[in-house]
ZADOKOL-29948 format. One record per residue (C-alpha): residue number from 1; x, y, z. Coordinates in steps of 0.02 Angstrom, whole numbers, plus 32768, in hexadecimal, padded with zeros to 4 digits. Layout:
<pt><k>NUM</k><px>X</px><py>Y</py><pz>Z</pz></pt>
...
This chain:
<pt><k>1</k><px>0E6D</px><py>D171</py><pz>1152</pz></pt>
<pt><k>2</k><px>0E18</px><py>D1FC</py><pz>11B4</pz></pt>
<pt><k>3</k><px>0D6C</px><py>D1BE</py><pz>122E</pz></pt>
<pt><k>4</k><px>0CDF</px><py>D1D9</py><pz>11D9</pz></pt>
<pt><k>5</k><px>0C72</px><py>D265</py><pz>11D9</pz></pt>
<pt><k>6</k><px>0BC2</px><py>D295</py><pz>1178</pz></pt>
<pt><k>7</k><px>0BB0</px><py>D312</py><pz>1102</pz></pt>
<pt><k>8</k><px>0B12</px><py>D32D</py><pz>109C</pz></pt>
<pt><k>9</k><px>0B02</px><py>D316</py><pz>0FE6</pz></pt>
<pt><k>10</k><px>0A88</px><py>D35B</py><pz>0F86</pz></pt>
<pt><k>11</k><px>0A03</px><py>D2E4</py><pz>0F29</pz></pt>
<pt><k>12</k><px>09DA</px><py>D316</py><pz>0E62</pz></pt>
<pt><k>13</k><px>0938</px><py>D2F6</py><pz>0E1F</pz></pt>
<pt><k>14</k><px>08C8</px><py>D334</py><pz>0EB6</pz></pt>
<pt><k>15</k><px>0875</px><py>D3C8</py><pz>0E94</pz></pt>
<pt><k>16</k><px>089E</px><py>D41C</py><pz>0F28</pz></pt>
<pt><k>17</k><px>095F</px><py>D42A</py><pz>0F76</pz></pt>
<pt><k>18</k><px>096C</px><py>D38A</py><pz>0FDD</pz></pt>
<pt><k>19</k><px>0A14</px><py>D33C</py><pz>1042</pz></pt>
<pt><k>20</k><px>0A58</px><py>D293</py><pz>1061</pz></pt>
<pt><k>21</k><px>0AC3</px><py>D27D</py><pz>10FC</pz></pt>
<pt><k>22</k><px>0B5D</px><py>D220</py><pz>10BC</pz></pt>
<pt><k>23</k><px>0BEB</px><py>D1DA</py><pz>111B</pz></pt>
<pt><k>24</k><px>0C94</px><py>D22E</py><pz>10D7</pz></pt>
<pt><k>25</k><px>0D53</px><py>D225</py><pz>110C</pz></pt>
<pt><k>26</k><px>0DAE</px><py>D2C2</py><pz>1102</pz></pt>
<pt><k>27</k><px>0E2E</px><py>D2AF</py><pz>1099</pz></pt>
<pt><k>28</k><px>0E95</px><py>D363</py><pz>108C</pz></pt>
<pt><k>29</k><px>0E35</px><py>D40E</py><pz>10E9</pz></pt>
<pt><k>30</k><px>0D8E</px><py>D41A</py><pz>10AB</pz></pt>
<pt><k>31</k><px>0DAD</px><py>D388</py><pz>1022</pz></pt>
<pt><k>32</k><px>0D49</px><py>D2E2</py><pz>1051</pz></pt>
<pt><k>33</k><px>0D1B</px><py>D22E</py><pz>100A</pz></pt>
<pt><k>34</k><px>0C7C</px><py>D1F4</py><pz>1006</pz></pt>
<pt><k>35</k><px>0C5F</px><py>D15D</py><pz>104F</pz></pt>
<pt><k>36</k><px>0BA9</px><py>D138</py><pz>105F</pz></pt>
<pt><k>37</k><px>0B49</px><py>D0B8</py><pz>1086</pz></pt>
<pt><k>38</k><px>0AD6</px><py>D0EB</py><pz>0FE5</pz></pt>
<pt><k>39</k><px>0A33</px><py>D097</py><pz>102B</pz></pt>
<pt><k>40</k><px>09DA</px><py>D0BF</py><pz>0FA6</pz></pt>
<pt><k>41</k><px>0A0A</px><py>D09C</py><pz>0EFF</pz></pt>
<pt><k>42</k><px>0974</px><py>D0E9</py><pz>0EB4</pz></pt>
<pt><k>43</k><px>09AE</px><py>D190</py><pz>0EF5</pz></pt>
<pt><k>44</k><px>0A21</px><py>D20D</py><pz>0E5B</pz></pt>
<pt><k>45</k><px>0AB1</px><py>D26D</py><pz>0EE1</pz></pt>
<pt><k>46</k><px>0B18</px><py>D2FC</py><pz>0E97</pz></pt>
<pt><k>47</k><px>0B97</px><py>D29B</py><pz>0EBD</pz></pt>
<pt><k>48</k><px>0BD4</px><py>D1E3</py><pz>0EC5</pz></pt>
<pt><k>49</k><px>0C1E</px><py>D191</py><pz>0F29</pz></pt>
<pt><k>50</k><px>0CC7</px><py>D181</py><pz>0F50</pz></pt>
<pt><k>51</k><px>0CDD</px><py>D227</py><pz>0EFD</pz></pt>
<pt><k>52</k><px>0D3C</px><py>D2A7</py><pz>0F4E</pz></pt>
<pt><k>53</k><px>0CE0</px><py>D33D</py><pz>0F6F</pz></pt>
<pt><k>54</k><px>0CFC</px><py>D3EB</py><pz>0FA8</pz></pt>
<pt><k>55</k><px>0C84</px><py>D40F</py><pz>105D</pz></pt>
<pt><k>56</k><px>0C3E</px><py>D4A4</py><pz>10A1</pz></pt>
<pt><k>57</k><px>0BE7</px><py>D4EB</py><pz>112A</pz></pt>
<pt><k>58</k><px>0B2E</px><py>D510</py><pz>1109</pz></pt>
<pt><k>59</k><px>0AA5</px><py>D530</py><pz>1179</pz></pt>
<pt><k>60</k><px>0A00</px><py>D4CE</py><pz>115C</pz></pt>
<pt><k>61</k><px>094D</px><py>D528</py><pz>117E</pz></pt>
<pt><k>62</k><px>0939</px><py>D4CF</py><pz>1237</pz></pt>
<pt><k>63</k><px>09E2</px><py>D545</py><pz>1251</pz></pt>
<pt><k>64</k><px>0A66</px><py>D4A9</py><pz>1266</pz></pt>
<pt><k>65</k><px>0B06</px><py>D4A7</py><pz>120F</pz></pt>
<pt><k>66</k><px>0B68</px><py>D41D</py><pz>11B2</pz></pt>
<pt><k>67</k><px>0BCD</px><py>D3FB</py><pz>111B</pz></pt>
<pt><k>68</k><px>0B94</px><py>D401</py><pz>107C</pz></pt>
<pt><k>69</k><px>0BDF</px><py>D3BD</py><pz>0FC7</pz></pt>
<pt><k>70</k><px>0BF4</px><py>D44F</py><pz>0F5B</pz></pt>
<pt><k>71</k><px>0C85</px><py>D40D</py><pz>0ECF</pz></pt>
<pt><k>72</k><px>0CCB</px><py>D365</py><pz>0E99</pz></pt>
<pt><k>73</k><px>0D95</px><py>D38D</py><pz>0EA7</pz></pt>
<pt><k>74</k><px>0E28</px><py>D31B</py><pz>0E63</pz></pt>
């Protein structure tokens, strides 16, 4: 399995768009598995984990850049 990296996964139920850093192994280009740690079980994520997810690049108001969960694949 590929070293971890984080993507962001959005959270449902917040009124507003918010993100969860995740940790994620790329599994095929662009295709990752969420690994977690879910700290917070309270919290609803688009997606579970240990889904596999399709990531892109988005850029966040304070101008950074990182991954993002768009699909579930598979």
């Amino acid at each position: 399995m590929n070293p971890a990296v984080q993507v962001y996964v959005r959270l449902l139920d917040e009124g507003v768009r918010v993100w969860r850093p995740v940790g994620a192994a790329e599994e095929a280009p662009g295709i990752y598995r969420l690994l977690g740690p879910k700290a917070d079980e309270t919290e609803l994520w688009e997606f579970e984990l240990d889904s596999l997810v399709r990531c892109v690049p988005q850029k966040f108001s304070d101008g950074n850049i990182a991954l993002v969960a768009v699909e579930r694949v598979g």
